[in-house]
ZAMARGU-4260 file (C-alpha; in steps of 0.2 Angstrom, whole numbers, plus 5000, padded with zeros to 4 digits):
<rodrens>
0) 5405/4973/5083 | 5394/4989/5085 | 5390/4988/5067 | 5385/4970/5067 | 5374/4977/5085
5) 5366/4989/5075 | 5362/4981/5060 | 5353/4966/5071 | 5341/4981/5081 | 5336/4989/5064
10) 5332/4971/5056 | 5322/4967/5074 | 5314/4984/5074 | 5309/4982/5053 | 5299/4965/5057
15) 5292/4969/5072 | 5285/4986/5061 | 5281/4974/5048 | 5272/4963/5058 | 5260/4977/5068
20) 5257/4982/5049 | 5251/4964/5044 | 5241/4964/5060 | 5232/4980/5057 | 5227/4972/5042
25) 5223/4989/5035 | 5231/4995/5021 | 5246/4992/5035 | 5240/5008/5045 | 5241/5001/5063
30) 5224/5000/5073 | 5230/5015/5085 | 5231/5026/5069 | 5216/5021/5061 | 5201/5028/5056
35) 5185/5025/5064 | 5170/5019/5053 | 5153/5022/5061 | 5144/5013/5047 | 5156/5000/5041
40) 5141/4986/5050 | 5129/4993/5037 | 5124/4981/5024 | 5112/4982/5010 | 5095/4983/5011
45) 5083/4969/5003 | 5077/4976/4986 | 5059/4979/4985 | 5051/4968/4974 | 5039/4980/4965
50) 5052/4993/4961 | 5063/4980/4957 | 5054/4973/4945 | 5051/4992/4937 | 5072/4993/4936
55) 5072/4978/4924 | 5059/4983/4914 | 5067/5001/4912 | 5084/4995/4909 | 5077/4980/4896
60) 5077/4987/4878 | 5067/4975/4868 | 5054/4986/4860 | 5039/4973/4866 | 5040/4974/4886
65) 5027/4977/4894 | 5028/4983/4912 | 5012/4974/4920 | 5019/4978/4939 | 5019/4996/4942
70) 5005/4999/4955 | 5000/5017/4947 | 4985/5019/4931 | 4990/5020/4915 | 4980/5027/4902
75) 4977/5018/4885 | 4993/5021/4879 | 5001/5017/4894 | 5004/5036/4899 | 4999/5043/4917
80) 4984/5054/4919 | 4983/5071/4928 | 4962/5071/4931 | 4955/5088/4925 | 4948/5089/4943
85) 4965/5090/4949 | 4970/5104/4935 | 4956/5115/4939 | 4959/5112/4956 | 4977/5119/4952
90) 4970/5132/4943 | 4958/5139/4959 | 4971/5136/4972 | 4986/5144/4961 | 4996/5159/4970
95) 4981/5157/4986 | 4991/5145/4996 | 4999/5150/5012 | 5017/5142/5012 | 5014/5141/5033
100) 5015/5127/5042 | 4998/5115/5043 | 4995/5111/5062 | 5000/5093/5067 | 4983/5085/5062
105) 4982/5094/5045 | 4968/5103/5036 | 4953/5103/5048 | 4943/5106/5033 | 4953/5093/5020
110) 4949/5081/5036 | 4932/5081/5036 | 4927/5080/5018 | 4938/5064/5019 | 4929/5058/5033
115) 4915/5062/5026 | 4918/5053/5009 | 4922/5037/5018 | 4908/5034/5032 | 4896/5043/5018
120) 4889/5062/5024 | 4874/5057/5031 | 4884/5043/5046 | 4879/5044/5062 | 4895/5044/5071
125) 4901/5061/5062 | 4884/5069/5068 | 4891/5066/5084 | 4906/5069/5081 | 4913/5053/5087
130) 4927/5054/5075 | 4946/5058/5077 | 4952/5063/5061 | 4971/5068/5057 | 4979/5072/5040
135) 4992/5060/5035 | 5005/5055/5025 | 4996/5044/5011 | 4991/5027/5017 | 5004/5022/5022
140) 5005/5035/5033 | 4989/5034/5040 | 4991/5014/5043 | 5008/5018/5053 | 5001/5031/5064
145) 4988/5018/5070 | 5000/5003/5072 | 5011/5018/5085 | 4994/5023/5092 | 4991/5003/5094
150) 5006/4999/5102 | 5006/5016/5114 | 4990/5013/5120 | 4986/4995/5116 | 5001/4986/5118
155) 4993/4971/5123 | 4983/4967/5106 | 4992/4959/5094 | 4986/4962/5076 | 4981/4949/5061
160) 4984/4955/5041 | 4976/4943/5027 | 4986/4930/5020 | 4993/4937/5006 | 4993/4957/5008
165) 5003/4973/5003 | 5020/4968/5008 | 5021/4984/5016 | 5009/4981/5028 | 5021/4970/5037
170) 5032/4981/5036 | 5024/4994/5044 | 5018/4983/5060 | 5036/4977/5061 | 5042/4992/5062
175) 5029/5000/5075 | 5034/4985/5085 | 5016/4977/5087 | 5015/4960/5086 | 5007/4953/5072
180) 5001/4936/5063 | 4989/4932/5046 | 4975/4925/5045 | 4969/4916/5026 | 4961/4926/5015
185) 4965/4919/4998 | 4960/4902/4991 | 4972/4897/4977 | 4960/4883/4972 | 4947/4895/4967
190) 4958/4910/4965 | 4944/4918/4974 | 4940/4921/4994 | 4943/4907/5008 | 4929/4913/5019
195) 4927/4897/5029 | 4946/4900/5032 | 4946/4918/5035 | 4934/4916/5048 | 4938/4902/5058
200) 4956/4909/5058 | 4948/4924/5066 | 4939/4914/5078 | 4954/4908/5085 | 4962/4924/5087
205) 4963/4930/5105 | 4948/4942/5108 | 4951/4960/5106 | 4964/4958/5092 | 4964/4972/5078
210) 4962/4963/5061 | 4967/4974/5045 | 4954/4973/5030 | 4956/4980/5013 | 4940/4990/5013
215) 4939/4987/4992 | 4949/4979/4978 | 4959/4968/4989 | 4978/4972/4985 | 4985/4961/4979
220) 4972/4948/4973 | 4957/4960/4969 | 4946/4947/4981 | 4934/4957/4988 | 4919/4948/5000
225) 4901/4951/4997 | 4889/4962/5006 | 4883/4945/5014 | 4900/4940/5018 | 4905/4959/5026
230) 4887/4957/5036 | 4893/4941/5044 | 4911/4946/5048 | 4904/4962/5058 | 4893/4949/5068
235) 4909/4938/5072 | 4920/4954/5076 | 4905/4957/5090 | 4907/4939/5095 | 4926/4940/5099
240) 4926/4960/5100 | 4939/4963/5087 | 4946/4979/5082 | 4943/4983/5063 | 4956/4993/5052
245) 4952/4996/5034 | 4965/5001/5024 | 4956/5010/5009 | 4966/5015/4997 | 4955/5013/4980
250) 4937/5021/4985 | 4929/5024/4970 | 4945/5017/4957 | 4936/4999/4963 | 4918/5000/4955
255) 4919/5017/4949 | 4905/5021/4962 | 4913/5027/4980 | 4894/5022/4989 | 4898/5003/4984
260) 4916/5007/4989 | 4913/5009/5005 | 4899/4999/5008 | 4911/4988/5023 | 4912/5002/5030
265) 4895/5007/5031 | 4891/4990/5036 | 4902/4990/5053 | 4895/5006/5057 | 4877/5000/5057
270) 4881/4989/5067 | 4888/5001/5080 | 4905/4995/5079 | 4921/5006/5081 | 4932/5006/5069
275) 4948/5015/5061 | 4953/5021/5041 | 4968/5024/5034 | 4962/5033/5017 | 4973/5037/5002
280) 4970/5050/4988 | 4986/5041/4977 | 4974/5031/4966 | 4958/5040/4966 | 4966/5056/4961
285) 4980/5051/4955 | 4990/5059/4968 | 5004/5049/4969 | 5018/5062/4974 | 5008/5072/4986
290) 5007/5059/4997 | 4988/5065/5004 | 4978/5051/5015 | 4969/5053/5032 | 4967/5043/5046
295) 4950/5040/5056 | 4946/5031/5072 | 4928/5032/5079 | 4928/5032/5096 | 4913/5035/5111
300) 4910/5049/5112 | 4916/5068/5104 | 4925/5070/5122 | 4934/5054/5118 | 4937/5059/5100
305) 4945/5075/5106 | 4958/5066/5118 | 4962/5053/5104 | 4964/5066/5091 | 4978/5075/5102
310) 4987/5060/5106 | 4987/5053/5084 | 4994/5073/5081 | 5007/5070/5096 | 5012/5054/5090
315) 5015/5061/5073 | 5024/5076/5080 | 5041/5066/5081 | 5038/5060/5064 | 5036/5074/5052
320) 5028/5087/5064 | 5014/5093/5052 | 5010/5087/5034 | 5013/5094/5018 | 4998/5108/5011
325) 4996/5108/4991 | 4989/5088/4992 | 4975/5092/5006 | 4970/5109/4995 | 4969/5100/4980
330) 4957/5086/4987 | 4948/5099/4999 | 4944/5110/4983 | 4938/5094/4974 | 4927/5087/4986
335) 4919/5104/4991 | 4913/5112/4974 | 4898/5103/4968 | 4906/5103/4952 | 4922/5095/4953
340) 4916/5082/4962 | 4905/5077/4951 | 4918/5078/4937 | 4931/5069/4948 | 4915/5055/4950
345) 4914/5054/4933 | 4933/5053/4930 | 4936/5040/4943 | 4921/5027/4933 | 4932/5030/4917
350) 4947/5023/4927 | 4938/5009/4933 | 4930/5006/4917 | 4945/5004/4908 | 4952/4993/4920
355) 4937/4984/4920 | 4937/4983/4901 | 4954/4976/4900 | 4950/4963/4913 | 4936/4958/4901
360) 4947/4958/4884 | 4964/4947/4893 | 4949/4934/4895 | 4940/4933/4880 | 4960/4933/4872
365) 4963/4919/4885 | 4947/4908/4879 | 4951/4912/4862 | 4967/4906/4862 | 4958/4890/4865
370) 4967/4890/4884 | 4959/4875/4895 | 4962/4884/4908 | 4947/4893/4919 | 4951/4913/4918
375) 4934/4917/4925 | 4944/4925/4941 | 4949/4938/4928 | 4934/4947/4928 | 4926/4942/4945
380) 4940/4952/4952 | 4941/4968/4955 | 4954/4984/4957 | 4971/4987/4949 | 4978/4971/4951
385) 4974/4954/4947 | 4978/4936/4955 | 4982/4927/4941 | 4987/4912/4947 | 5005/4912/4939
390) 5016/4903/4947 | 5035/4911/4949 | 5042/4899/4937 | 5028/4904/4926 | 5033/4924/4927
395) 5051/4919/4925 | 5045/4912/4909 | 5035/4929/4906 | 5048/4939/4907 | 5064/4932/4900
400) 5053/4923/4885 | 5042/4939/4882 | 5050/4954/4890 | 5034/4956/4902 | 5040/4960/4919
405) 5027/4957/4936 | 5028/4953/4953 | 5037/4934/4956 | 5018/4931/4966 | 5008/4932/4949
410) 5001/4950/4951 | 4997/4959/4938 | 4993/4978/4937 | 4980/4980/4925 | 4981/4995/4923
415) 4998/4994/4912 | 4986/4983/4900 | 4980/4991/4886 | 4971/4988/4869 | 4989/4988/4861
420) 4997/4975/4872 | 4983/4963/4879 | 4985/4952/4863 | 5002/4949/4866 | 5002/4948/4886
425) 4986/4934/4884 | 4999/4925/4871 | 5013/4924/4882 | 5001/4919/4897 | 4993/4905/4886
430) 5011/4899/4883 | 5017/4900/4900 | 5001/4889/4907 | 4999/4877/4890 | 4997/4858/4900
</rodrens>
């Protein structure tokens, strides 16, 4: 009778330890004894498109690809390019750095030659000193210290991005927490500017709204509008007393000349508006990995510039503290020897020349294939990238027809075109759009 007793507790004691195990549902470790996971709600991150498309191209291993979405210039062999600016700039600055920290709003010096560069030397605002400049990281940097600045100090104005833009921009407004909305900017019709659409888009918006401009070659249609066009939008950011902030990441890379690359600019400045920049030397340089841009804001008065100055640097102290040093010395020693600059002028109009020449050979291939198609937008275009009206069936056809690998929106990065490869990407394009 014992036996039977204690053959029955061990059974009832073997399934109730069977069914905490199940429960657990664990490996069967119970819950008491298992370990805690702090990250275990963490999911994957969506894929950026642009560097997703780059991983397909780089793991395809047909020997006619053609990588046409990389947002970085190619030379015409498809090879980066160090400038000889940037190497002679190495060569003066070599062993002379200090490895000391740079204070919060960066090189004084790097600062004011960009200022400089962008409002052109002679503005009025930077006789007066009306500018707060800070060093920052890239252009995308510079754009987020303003959307924190915005939303710190401005939290009631929402901001308006064209319709399309750099993904990234929405990124960066989501993330700063400011309240954003588009407004058109692209007309697929014409593949060119929707001007009657920008503006009454921005007529609506509530006054005092900051709206983001691309100060040149538009990214990612390479739409600029005219000096006409850039007059009367500074008239109607008077009428509702909008905030303009132009992201410039391309000055000089657009035309090859940095006066007609900042001509916006120039524009809302004679018309005594107050503005902000977010510059980038990635392109222009070529100084992608040093991540070197600066952000301006003009403001009323040099007292006012002061204050806002401390309050961008104190704002970025949580971020990063103070920015890197070999980017600002490199563009500091460029723009402030008579001769590099010139040689970096002269460099930056071979880089748009090419791109501009491959824009005009991917047409004339286009019309010579006989396409009925009208690729005049092609050429009016301007800047690395090119709208080309592709629609994303059409890429998917692009590149699992012909191993050519862009963005699902149609965008291509002229600057992976080359004399070698425009044949063959005009080919597939013809096919890809035949009636």
């Amino acid at each position: 009778m014992a036996y039977r007793s204690r053959l029955a507790f061990l059974l009832s004691s073997s399934t109730r330890r069977l069914a905490t195990m199940e429960a657990a549902g664990n490996h069967g470790v119970p819950s008491s004894c298992r370990r805690f996971s702090w990250w275990s709600s963490v999911q994957p991150a969506p894929r950026d498109p642009i560097l997703g498309v780059t991983s397909a191209y780089l793991a395809d291993t047909h020997p006619d690809k053609v990588n046409v979405g990389v947002g970085a210039y190619r030379n015409d062999q498809g090879k980066p390019v160090v400038l000889e600016c940037v190497r002679e700039a190495e060569r003066r600055i070599g062993g002379q750095e200090l490895m000391e920290y740079l204070p919060m709003g960066g090189s004084a010096k790097y600062c004011e030659l960009s200022v400089g560069l962008a409002y052109g030397e002679d503005a009025q605002v930077l006789k007066d000193k009306k500018v707060a400049s800070v060093q920052a990281l890239s252009g995308t940097g510079a754009v987020r210290l303003f959307a924190d600045f915005i939303k710190r100090f401005r939290p009631e104005s929402e901001a308006y991005l064209p319709m399309p833009t750099w993904s990234n921009h929405h990124n960066i407004f989501r993330d700063a927490n400011v309240n954003q909305h588009t407004y058109r900017y692209y007309l697929a019709s014409t593949r060119g500017l929707d001007f009657e659409g920008l503006k009454e888009d921005l007529k609506k918006a509530p006054n005092n709204s900051v709206i983001l401009l691309h100060a040149c070659a538009h990214n990612p249609t390479g739409v600029d509008p005219t000096p006409e066009q850039w007059k009367a939008l500074s008239k109607l950011f008077k009428e509702k007393e909008h905030f303009p902030l132009f992201d410039m990441a391309y000055q000089g890379f657009a035309s090859g000349d940095t006066q007609r690359d900042n001509q916006a600019i120039r524009i809302f400045l004679e018309d005594g508006h107050q503005l902000a920049c977010a510059q980038s030397f990635a392109k222009s340089m070529g100084l992608y990995g040093q991540r070197i841009g600066c952000l301006s804001v003009v403001c009323d008065d040099a007292a006012q510039a002061t204050v806002v100055k401390s309050q961008l640097e104190y704002i970025a102290r949580p971020m990063y503290s103070s920015p890197p040093v070999h980017g600002s010395l490199l563009v500091a020693t460029i723009l402030s020897d008579s001769d590099l600059k010139t040689l970096w002028f002269k460099e930056v109009k071979d880089m748009a020349d090419r791109i501009i020449g491959m824009r005009t050979a991917l047409r004339k291939n286009l019309e010579d294939l006989g396409s009925k198609q009208n690729w005049e937008h092609i050429t009016n275009q301007i800047g690395m990238f090119c709208y080309s009206g592709l629609t994303p069936e059409q890429v998917d056809r692009m590149t699992q027809e012909f191993h050519i690998y862009m963005t699902k929106n149609g965008r291509i990065s002229m600057a992976g075109v080359t004399s070698g490869n425009v044949k063959y990407l005009a080919n597939a394009i013809h096919e890809v759009t035949k009636a």
